[in-house]
C-alpha positions in Angstrom: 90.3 119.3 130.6 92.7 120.4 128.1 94.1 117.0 127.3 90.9 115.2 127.2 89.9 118.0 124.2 93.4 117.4 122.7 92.8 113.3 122.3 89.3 114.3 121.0 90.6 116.6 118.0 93.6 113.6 117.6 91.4 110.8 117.5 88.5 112.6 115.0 91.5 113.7 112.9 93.1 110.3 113.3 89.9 108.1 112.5 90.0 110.5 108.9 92.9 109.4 107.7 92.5 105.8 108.4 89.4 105.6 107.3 90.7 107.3 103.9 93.1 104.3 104.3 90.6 102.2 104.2 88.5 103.5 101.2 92.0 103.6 98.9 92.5 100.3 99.8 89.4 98.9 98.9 89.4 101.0 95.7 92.5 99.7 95.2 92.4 96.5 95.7 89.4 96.5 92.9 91.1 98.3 90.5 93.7 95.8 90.8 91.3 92.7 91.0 90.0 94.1 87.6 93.5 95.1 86.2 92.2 98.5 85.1 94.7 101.1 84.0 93.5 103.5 86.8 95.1 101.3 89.3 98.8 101.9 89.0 97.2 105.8 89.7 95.2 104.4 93.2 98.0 102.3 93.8 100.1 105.6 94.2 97.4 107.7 96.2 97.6 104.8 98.8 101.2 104.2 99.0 101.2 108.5 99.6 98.5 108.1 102.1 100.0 105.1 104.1 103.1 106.8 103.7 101.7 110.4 105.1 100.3 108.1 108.3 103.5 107.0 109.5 105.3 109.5 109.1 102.8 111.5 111.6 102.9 108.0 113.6 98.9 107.4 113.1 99.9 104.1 112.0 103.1 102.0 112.8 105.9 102.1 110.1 106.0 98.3 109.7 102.2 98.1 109.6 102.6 100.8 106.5 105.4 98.8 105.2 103.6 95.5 105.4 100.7 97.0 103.7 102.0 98.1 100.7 104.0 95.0 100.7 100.5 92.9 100.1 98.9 95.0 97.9 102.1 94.8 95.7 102.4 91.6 96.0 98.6 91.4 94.6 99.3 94.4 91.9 102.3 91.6 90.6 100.5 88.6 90.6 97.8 90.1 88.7 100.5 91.5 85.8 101.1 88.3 85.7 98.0 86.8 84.4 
């Protein structure tokens, strides 16, 4: 029984901080899309997030790394315009 209780606690805690994930992503991705000077701020909370995740192994390093890769990628194309 124990275990079964365990996964439960993981996953609820698990499904929080990906879904946070999610919502900075999407905030930042707007912020971005809009280039509003709030978004180099967002763009930090996610990194720390996404960071936070992998290092507690909720999500894979490279899927972290790949992550932050894009939305950079998107953050520089938009300075650019």
């Amino acid at each position: 029984m124990l275990p079964l209780r365990q996964a439960k606690k993981r996953m609820a805690r698990n499904k929080g901080v990906e879904d946070r994930i999610q919502f900075l992503k999407k905030q930042t991705l707007k912020a971005v899309a809009k280039q509003e000077k709030s978004a180099e701020e967002t763009i930090k909370k996610f990194v720390q997030a996404v960071d936070k995740a992998a290092k507690n192994h909720i999500i894979k390093k490279n899927t972290a790394s790949r992550m932050k890769s894009r939305l950079m990628k998107k953050w520089n194309a938009a300075m650019k315009k």
